[in-house]
C-alpha positions in Angstrom: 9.4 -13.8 0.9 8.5 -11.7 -2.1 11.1 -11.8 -5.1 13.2 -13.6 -3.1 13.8 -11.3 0.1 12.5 -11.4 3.0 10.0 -9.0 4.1 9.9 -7.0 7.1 6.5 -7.9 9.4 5.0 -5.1 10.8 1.7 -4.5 13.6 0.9 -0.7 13.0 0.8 -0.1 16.9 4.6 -0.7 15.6 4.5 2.4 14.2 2.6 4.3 16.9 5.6 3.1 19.5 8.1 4.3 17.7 9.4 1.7 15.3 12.2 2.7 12.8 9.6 2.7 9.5 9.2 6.5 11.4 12.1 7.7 11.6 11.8 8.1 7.3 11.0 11.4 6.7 8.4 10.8 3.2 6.1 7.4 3.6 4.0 6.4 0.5 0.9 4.9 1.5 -0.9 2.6 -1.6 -4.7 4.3 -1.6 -7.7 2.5 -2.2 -10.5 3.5 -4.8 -14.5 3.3 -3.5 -15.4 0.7 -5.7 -19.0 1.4 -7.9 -22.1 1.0 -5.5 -20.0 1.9 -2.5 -20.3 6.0 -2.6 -19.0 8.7 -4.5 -18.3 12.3 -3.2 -20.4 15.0 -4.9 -20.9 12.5 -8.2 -16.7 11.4 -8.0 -14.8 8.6 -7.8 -12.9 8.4 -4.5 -9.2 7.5 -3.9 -9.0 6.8 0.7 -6.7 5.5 3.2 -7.9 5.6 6.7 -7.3 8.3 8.7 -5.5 6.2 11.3 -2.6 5.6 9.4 -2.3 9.3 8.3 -2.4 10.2 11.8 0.5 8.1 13.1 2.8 9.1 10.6 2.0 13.1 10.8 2.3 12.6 14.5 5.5 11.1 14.1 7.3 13.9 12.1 6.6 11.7 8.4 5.1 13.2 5.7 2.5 11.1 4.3 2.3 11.0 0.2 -0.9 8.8 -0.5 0.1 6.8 -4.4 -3.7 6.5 -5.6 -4.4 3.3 -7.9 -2.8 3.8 -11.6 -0.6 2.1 -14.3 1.9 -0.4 -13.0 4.3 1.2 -15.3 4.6 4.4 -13.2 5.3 2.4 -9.9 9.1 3.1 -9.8 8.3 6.9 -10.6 6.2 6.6 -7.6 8.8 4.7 -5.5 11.5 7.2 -6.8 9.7 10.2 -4.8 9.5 8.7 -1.0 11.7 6.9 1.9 9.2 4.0 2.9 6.2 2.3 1.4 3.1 0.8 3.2 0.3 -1.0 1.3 -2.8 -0.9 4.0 -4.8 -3.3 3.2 -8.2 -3.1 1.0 -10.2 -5.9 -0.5 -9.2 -9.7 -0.7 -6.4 -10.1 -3.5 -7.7 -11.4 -6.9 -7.5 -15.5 -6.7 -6.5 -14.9 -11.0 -3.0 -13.7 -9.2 -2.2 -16.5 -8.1 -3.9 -19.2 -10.7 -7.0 -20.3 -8.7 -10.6 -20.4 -8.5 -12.5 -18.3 -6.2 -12.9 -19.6 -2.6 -16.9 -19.2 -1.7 -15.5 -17.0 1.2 -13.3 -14.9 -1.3 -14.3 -10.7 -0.4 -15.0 -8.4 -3.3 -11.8 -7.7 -5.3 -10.0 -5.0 -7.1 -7.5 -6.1 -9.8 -6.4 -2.4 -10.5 -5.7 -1.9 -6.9 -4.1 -5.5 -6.8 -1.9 -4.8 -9.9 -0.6 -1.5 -8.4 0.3 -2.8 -5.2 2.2 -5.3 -7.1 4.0 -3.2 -8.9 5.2 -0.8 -6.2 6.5 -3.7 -4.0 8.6 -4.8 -7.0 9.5 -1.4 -7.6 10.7 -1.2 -3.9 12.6 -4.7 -3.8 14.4 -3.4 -6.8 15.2 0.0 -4.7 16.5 -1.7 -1.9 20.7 -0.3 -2.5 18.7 3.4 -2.3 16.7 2.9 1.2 14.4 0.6 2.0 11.8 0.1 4.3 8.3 -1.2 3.6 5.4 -2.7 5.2 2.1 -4.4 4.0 -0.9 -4.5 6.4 -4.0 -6.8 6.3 -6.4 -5.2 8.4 
Protein backbone atom coordinates (compact mmCIF):
# COMPACT_ATOMS: atom_id res chain seq x y z
CA UNK A 1 0.00 0.00 0.00
CA UNK A 2 1.49 3.35 -0.70
CA UNK A 3 -0.83 6.52 0.15
CA UNK A 4 -3.38 4.32 0.79
CA UNK A 5 -3.78 2.23 -2.59
CA UNK A 6 -2.80 -0.62 -3.48
CA UNK A 7 0.00 -1.15 -5.74
CA UNK A 8 0.20 -3.27 -8.62
CA UNK A 9 3.18 -6.15 -8.26
CA UNK A 10 5.07 -6.69 -11.18
CA UNK A 11 8.22 -9.53 -12.27
CA UNK A 12 9.69 -7.73 -15.45
CA UNK A 13 9.58 -11.10 -17.39
CA UNK A 14 5.84 -9.63 -16.91
CA UNK A 15 6.65 -7.20 -19.24
CA UNK A 16 8.64 -9.27 -21.72
CA UNK A 17 5.20 -11.70 -21.92
CA UNK A 18 3.15 -9.30 -22.77
CA UNK A 19 1.54 -7.76 -19.61
CA UNK A 20 -0.82 -4.73 -20.01
CA UNK A 21 2.03 -2.08 -18.41
CA UNK A 22 2.98 -2.51 -22.53
CA UNK A 23 0.30 -1.87 -24.10
CA UNK A 24 0.96 2.18 -22.89
CA UNK A 25 2.46 3.81 -25.58
CA UNK A 26 5.13 6.51 -23.36
CA UNK A 27 6.73 4.54 -20.07
CA UNK A 28 8.91 6.77 -17.76
CA UNK A 29 11.62 4.90 -16.26
CA UNK A 30 13.19 6.67 -12.75
CA UNK A 31 17.20 6.84 -13.84
CA UNK A 32 19.95 6.29 -11.52
CA UNK A 33 23.06 8.64 -11.12
CA UNK A 34 26.79 6.78 -10.88
CA UNK A 35 27.43 7.76 -7.54
CA UNK A 36 31.27 9.59 -6.85
CA UNK A 37 34.00 6.82 -7.04
CA UNK A 38 31.93 4.66 -9.22
CA UNK A 39 32.94 6.09 -12.90
CA UNK A 40 32.29 9.06 -14.90
CA UNK A 41 32.13 9.18 -18.73
CA UNK A 42 34.75 11.43 -20.29
CA UNK A 43 35.10 13.57 -16.69
CA UNK A 44 30.77 13.54 -16.38
CA UNK A 45 28.44 12.61 -14.14
CA UNK A 46 26.24 9.76 -15.37
CA UNK A 47 22.39 9.36 -15.29
CA UNK A 48 21.70 4.99 -16.39
CA UNK A 49 19.04 2.46 -16.50
CA UNK A 50 19.96 -0.89 -17.71
CA UNK A 51 19.64 -1.70 -21.04
CA UNK A 52 17.33 -4.53 -20.29
CA UNK A 53 14.47 -2.60 -19.38
CA UNK A 54 14.96 -0.25 -22.42
CA UNK A 55 14.91 -3.18 -24.56
CA UNK A 56 11.63 -4.72 -23.46
CA UNK A 57 9.72 -1.75 -23.82
CA UNK A 58 11.22 -0.65 -27.39
CA UNK A 59 10.54 -4.20 -28.41
CA UNK A 60 7.14 -3.91 -27.25
CA UNK A 61 6.01 -0.82 -29.37
CA UNK A 62 6.67 1.71 -25.87
CA UNK A 63 8.63 4.49 -26.01
CA UNK A 64 10.85 4.69 -23.22
CA UNK A 65 11.38 8.45 -21.57
CA UNK A 66 14.21 7.88 -18.92
CA UNK A 67 13.15 10.91 -15.75
CA UNK A 68 16.97 11.44 -14.48
CA UNK A 69 17.26 12.33 -10.63
CA UNK A 70 16.07 16.14 -9.87
CA UNK A 71 13.88 18.33 -7.64
CA UNK A 72 10.81 16.59 -6.18
CA UNK A 73 8.91 19.64 -7.05
CA UNK A 74 9.10 18.81 -10.87
CA UNK A 75 7.76 15.13 -10.30
CA UNK A 76 4.15 15.81 -11.53
CA UNK A 77 5.67 17.85 -14.55
CA UNK A 78 7.44 14.68 -15.19
CA UNK A 79 4.38 12.41 -14.56
CA UNK A 80 2.27 14.84 -16.76
CA UNK A 81 4.41 13.82 -19.95
CA UNK A 82 4.03 9.75 -19.96
CA UNK A 83 1.33 6.75 -19.74
CA UNK A 84 3.18 4.46 -17.09
CA UNK A 85 5.92 4.79 -14.55
CA UNK A 86 8.57 2.16 -13.50
CA UNK A 87 11.16 2.92 -10.77
CA UNK A 88 14.00 0.02 -11.38
CA UNK A 89 15.57 -0.38 -8.68
CA UNK A 90 19.15 1.27 -7.48
CA UNK A 91 20.73 1.41 -4.13
CA UNK A 92 19.08 0.37 -0.70
CA UNK A 93 16.53 3.24 0.31
CA UNK A 94 17.88 5.70 2.93
CA UNK A 95 16.86 4.10 6.63
CA UNK A 96 16.40 8.38 7.59
CA UNK A 97 12.99 7.70 5.26
CA UNK A 98 11.64 5.77 7.38
CA UNK A 99 13.03 6.95 10.99
CA UNK A 100 15.73 4.25 11.72
CA UNK A 101 19.27 3.58 12.17
CA UNK A 102 21.30 1.93 9.65
CA UNK A 103 21.17 -1.89 9.66
CA UNK A 104 25.12 -3.11 9.43
CA UNK A 105 23.81 -4.87 6.17
CA UNK A 106 22.26 -1.50 4.83
CA UNK A 107 23.96 -0.97 0.79
CA UNK A 108 25.27 2.36 -0.15
CA UNK A 109 22.39 4.98 -0.47
CA UNK A 110 21.26 7.87 -2.52
CA UNK A 111 18.84 10.29 -0.81
CA UNK A 112 18.42 12.40 -4.16
CA UNK A 113 17.51 9.32 -6.06
CA UNK A 114 15.30 8.20 -3.00
CA UNK A 115 13.58 11.61 -2.78
CA UNK A 116 12.76 11.60 -6.46
CA UNK A 117 11.32 8.31 -6.66
CA UNK A 118 9.22 9.40 -3.92
CA UNK A 119 7.99 12.05 -5.39
CA UNK A 120 7.02 10.64 -8.73
CA UNK A 121 4.97 7.71 -7.07
CA UNK A 122 3.04 10.43 -5.26
CA UNK A 123 2.77 12.29 -8.24
CA UNK A 124 1.37 9.12 -10.03
CA UNK A 125 -1.18 8.06 -7.07
CA UNK A 126 -2.44 11.55 -7.43
CA UNK A 127 -2.79 10.87 -11.41
CA UNK A 128 -4.65 7.92 -11.02
CA UNK A 129 -8.42 9.50 -12.66
CA UNK A 130 -5.81 10.32 -15.87
CA UNK A 131 -4.22 6.66 -16.44
CA UNK A 132 -2.45 4.77 -14.34
CA UNK A 133 -0.20 2.15 -14.43
CA UNK A 134 3.12 1.84 -12.43
CA UNK A 135 5.56 -0.64 -11.28
CA UNK A 136 8.58 -0.56 -8.85
CA UNK A 137 11.33 -3.17 -9.26
CA UNK A 138 13.97 -4.36 -6.71
CA UNK A 139 16.45 -6.02 -8.60
Amino acid sequence: MLGGKQIKRYNFTNYLNGDDLLSVKTIGLAANSLLPGAGVFHEQPVSYLFQNYLDALITSDSMPLLLPIQAPERAAQAIEKVDALILAGGQDISPELYHQEPHQALGQTYLPRDQWEIALMQAAIEAQNRFWEYAAVCN
